[in-house]
C-alpha positions as CSV (number, residue, x, y, z in Angstrom):
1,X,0.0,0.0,0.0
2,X,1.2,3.7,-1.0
3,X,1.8,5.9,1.8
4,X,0.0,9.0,1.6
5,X,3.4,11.2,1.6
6,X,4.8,8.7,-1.1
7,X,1.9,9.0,-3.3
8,X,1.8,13.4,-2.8
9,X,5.5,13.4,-3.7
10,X,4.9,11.1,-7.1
11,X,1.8,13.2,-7.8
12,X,3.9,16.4,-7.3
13,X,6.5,14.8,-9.1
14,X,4.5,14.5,-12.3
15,X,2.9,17.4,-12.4
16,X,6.4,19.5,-12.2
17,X,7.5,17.1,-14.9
18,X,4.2,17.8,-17.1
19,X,4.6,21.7,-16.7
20,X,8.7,21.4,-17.9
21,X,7.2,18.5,-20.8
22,X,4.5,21.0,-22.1
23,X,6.6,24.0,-22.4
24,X,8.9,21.9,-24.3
25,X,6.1,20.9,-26.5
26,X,4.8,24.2,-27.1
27,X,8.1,25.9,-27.8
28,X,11.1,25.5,-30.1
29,X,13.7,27.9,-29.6
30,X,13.3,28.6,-33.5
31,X,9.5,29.3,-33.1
32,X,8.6,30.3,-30.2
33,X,4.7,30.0,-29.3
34,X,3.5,33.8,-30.4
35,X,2.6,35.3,-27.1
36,X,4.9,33.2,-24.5
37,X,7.9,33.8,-23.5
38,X,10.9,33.2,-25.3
39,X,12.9,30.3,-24.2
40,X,12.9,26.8,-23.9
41,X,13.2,23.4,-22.3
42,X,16.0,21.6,-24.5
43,X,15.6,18.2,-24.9
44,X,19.7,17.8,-24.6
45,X,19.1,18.2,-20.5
46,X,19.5,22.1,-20.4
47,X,16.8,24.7,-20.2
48,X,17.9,27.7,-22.7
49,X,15.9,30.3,-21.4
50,X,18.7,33.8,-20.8
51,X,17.4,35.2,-18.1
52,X,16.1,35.0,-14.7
53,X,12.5,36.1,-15.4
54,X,12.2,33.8,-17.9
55,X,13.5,30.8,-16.4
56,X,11.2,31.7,-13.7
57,X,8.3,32.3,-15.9
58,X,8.6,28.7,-17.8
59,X,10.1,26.7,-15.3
60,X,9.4,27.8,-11.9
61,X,6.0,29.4,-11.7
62,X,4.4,25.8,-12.9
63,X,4.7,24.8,-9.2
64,X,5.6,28.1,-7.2
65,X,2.8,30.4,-9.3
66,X,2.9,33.2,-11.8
67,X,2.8,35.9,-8.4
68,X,5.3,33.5,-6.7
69,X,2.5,32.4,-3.8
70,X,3.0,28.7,-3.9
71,X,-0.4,26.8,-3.8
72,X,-1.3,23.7,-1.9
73,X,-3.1,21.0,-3.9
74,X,-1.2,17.4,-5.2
75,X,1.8,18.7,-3.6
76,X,2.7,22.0,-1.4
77,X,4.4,24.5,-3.4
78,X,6.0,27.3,-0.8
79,X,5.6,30.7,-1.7
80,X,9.0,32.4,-2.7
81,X,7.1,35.9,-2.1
82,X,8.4,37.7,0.7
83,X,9.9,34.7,1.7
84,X,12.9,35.1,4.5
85,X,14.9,31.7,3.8
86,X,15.6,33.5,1.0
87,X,17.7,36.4,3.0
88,X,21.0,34.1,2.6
89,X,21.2,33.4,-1.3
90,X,23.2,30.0,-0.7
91,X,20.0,28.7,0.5
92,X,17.7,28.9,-2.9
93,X,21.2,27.7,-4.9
94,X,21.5,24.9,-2.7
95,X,17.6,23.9,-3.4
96,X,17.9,24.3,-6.7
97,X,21.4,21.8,-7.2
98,X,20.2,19.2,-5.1
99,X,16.3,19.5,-4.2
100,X,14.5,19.4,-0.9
101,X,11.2,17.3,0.1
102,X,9.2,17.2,-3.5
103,X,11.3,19.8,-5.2
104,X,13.6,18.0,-8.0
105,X,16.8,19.0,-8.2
106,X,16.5,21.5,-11.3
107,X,19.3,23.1,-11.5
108,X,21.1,20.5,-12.9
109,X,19.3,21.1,-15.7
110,X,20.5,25.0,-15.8
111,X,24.1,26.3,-16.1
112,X,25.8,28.3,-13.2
113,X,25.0,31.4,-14.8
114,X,21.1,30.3,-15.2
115,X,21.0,29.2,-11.3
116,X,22.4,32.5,-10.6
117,X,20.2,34.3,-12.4
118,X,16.7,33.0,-11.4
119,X,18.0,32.7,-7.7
120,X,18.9,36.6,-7.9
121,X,15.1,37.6,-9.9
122,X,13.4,35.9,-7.2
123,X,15.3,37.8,-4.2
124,X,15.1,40.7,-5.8
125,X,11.2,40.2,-7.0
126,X,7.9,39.1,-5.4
127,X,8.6,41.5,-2.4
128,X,11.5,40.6,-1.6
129,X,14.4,42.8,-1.3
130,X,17.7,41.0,-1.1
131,X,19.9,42.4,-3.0
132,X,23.7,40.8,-2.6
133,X,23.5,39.1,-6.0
134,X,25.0,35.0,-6.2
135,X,27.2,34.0,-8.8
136,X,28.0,31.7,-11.1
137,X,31.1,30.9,-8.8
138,X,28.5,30.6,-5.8
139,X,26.4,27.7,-7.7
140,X,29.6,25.9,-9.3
141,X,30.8,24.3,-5.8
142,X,27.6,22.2,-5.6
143,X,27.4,20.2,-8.5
């Protein structure tokens, strides 16, 4: 018999990995759906979107909502808003690289730079006002 907890992380699970499926699906970095965002889930194992908003916008706000207030539903989905684990930016990179509870360990799937980038939109976005940037240099030591 499933656990309850076992069967809320495999739902969770598949709906992150349905959100990063359809954007793939709807996008090609060539033709990008008219109206979306630019950017795109590459099916070599990197996401291609340049900057932090839009790796946010495709990638993140599937789970973590457009206006960054989580939701609670298959899964639970903090909000990032006006979050303060967020103060100390080694905390999101460290989520990011190697997960926590149901979140997967996307950042694997971003380079240094990208990590860096959509760590430093979200501190600096949604209310919250942290503004001592990470680097690529911060995110390298953890893969």
């Amino acid at each position: 018999m499933i656990r309850k907890q076992t069967l809320v992380l495999v739902l969770a699970s598949a709906a992150a990995l349905g959100t990063i499926a359809a954007s793939a699906g709807a996008q090609t970095a060539a033709n990008p759906v008219p109206g979306e965002a630019a950017g795109t889930f590459m099916m070599a194992s990197k996401f291609s979107e340049p900057t932090g908003e839009l790796m946010y916008r495709n990638v993140c706000a599937g789970c973590h909502m457009p206006d960054a207030k989580g939701t609670q539903g298959a899964g639970f989905y903090p909000a990032l808003a006006k979050n303060e684990k967020l103060a100390a930016g080694g905390y999101p990179v460290l989520v990011l690289m190697k997960g926590l509870n149901g979140m997967p360990a996307v950042g694997q799937m971003m380079t240094d730079q990208q990590v860096a980038d959509v760590v430093n939109y979200v501190r600096t976005h949604f209310g919250n006002k942290y503004k001592d940037a990470v680097t690529p240099a911060d995110v390298q030591p953890l893969r």
